[in-house]
C-alpha positions in Angstrom: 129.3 70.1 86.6 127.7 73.2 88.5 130.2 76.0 88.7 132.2 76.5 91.7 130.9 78.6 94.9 132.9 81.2 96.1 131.9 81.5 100.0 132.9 83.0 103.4 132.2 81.4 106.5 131.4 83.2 109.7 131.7 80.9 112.6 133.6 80.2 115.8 136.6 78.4 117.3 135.1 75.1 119.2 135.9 71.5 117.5 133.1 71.4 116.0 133.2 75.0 114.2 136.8 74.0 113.0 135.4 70.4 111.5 133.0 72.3 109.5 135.1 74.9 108.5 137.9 72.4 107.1 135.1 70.2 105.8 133.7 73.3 103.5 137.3 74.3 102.6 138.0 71.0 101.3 135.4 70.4 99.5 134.6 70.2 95.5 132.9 72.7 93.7 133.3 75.4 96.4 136.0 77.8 97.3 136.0 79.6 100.6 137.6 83.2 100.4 138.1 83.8 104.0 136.2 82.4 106.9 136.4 84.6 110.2 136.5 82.6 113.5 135.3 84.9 116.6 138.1 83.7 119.1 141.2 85.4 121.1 143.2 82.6 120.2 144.6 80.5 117.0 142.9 77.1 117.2 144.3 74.0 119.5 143.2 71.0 119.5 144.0 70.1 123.0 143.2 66.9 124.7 140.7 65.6 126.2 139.2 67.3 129.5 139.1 65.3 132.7 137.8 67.2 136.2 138.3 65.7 139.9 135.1 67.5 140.3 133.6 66.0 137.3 131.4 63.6 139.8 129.9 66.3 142.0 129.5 68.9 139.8 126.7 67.8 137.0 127.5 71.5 134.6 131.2 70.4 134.6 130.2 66.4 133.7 127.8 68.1 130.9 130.7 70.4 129.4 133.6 68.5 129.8 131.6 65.2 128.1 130.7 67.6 125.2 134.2 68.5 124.7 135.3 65.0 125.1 132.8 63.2 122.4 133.5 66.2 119.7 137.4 65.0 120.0 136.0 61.7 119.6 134.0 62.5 116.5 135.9 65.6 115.0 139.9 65.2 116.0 140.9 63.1 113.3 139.4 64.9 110.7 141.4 67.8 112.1 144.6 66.3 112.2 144.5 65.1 108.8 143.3 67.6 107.2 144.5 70.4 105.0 143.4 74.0 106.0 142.2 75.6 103.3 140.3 77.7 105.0 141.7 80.8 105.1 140.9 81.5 108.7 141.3 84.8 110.4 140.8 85.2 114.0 138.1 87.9 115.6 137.4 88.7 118.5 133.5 88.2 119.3 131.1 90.8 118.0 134.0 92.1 115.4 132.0 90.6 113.4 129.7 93.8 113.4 132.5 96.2 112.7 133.1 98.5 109.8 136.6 97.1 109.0 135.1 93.4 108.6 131.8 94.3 106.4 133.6 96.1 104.3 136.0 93.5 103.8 133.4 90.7 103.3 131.2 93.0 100.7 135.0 93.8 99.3 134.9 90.2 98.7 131.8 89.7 97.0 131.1 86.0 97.6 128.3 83.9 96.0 127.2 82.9 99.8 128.1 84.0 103.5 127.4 80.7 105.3 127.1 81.1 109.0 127.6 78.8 112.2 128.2 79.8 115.5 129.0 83.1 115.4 127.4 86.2 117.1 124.1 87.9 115.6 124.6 90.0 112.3 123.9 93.7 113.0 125.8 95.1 110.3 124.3 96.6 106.8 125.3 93.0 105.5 122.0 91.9 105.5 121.0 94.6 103.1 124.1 94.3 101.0 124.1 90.6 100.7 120.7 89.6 101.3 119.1 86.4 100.3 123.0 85.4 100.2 123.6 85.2 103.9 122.6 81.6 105.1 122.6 80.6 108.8 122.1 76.5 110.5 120.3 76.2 113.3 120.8 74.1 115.3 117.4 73.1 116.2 114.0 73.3 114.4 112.3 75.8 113.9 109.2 77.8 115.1 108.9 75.0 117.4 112.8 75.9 119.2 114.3 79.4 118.9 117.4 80.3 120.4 119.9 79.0 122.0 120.8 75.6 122.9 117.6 74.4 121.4 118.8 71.1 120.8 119.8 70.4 124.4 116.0 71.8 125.8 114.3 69.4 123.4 115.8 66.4 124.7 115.1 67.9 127.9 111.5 68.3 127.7 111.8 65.1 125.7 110.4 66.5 122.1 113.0 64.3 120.3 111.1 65.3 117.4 112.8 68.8 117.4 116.1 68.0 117.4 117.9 68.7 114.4 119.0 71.0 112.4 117.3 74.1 110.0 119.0 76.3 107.4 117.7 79.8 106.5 117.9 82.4 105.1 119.4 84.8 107.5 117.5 88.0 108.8 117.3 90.8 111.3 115.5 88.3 114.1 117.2 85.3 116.0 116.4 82.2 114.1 113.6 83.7 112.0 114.9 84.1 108.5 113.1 82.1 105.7 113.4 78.4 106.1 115.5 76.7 103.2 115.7 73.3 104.8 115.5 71.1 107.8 116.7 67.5 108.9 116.1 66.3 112.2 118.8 64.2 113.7 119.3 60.3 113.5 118.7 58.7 116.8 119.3 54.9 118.3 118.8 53.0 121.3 121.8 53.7 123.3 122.9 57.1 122.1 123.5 59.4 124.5 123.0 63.1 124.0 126.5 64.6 122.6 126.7 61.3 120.4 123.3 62.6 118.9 124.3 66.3 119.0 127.8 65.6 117.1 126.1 63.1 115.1 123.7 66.0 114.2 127.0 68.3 113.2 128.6 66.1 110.2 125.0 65.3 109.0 124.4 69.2 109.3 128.2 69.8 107.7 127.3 67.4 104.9 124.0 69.0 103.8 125.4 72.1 103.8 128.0 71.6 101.4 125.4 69.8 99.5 123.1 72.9 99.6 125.8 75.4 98.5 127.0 73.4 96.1 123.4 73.3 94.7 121.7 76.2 95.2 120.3 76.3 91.6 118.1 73.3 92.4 116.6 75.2 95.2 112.7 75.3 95.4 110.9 77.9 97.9 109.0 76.4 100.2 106.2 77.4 102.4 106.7 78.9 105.8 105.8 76.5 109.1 103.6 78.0 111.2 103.0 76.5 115.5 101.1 78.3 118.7 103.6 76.0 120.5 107.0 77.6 119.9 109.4 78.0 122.5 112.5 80.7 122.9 115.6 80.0 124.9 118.4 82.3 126.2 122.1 80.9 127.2 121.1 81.2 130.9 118.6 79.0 130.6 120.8 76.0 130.8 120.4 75.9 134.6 121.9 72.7 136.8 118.0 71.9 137.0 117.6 71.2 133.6 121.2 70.1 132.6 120.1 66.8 135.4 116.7 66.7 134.2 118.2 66.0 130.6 120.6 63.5 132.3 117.8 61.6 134.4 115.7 61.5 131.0 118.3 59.6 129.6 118.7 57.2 132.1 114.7 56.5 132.3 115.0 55.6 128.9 114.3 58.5 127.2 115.5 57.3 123.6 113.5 54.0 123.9 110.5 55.7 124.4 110.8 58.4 122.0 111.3 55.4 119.4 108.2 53.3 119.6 106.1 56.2 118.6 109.0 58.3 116.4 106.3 58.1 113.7 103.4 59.2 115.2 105.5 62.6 116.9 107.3 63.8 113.4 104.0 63.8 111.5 102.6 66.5 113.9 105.6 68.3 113.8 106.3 68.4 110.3 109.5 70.4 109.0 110.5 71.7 105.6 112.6 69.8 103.1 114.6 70.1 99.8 114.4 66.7 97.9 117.8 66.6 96.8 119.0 67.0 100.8 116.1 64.6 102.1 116.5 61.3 103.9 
């Protein structure tokens, strides 16, 4: 059996950040030490969210349905589950202070493993380099940024939805590419069932990878002249009811008859022992 991983986990407060923190702290062969949540407040559940605006107001249909299908996908796992997580509650960009680096480096873990939290500007990177490793939620060079999942399906590059881990770096999705999957699609799906989808493949693989990061072989780096970099403004209403129309023009369909043909020109990196 490979010997246990002692870990921290930098992250944030959202359903989905607390699923994958309690699926890491529950799982074999790894130990988190701490994992540091950037959020005012302890973690609640809630319930679902329900607007009387949520017909006329597209932004508020987008976020409230996100919210809604990661209670759908992720509340159970959070109710039942024992928090071993260790969890301590920052407030955003804290992350970057003096107090918590020298706490993490105090703690010396095998791996940071990061998801969701703000960019590292801290002389972690130095300190524990090549032992910092980031998900991104969308593949890169061909998406950088942020919500690079939700622009994809908007321009309708299916292709590049999905997921990449990497070393992380000084740059914004630019570290050294480990491995990446791209997310499992059907006809019907809309796109927070493929984004949350995406999350407990994503959650899976990464314990996998951590828990064997021995067996890891260095691949080489992807190279495009077609990548594309996206700030948090950029999710206008425009393109939040492009990504809705695409859906209901049958989007999915068509990305599937020629699913094939798209991934081979945009290939992506993979470890064989996290390949599908």
């Amino acid at each position: 059996m490979n010997s246990r991983k002692q870990i921290i986990i930098l992250s944030s407060d959202d359903i989905r950040h607390n699923y994958f923190k309690l699926m890491f702290s529950n799982a074999p062969q790894i130990k988190v030490l701490k994992t540091y949540a950037e959020s005012e407040f302890r973690f609640s559940l809630g319930k679902k969210q329900v607007s009387n605006q949520i017909l006329e107001d597209i932004i508020q249909l987008h976020f409230n349905s996100r919210h809604n299908t990661e209670y759908d996908f992720f509340s159970d796992i959070i109710l039942s589950s024992i928090d071993n997580s260790n969890t301590k509650y920052i407030s955003k960009n804290d992350i970057n202070t003096e107090a918590v680096v020298n706490e993490i480096i105090s703690l010396n873990p095998d791996y940071i493993v990061t998801y969701g939290c703000s960019i590292l500007r801290s002389r972690l990177l130095e300190v524990l380099k090549n032992r910092i490793i980031n998900v991104h939620l969308g593949i890169s060079p061909y998406y950088f940024g942020s919500g690079t999942n939700f622009h994809a399906m908007v321009e309708n590059n299916f292709q590049c939805v999905g997921y990449t881990f990497m070393y992380m770096d000084e740059g914004i999705d630019t570290g050294k590419i480990i491995h990446q999957s791209r997310a499992e699609i059907f006809p019907f799906d809309n796109p927070h069932q493929i984004g949350n989808r995406l999350i407990k493949q994503m959650t899976n693989d990464f314990i996998k990878l951590i828990q064997n990061m021995e067996l890891i072989v260095e691949k080489t780096a992807l190279t495009t002249s077609v990548g594309r970099t996206y700030k948090r403004k950029d999710a206008t209403y425009d393109r939040i009811k492009l990504l809705y129309d695409n859906f209901k023009n049958n989007a999915v369909f068509n990305y599937l008859k020629i699913k094939e043909g798209l991934e081979r020109e945009y290939p992506i990196v993979e470890q064989e022992l996290l390949k599908r």
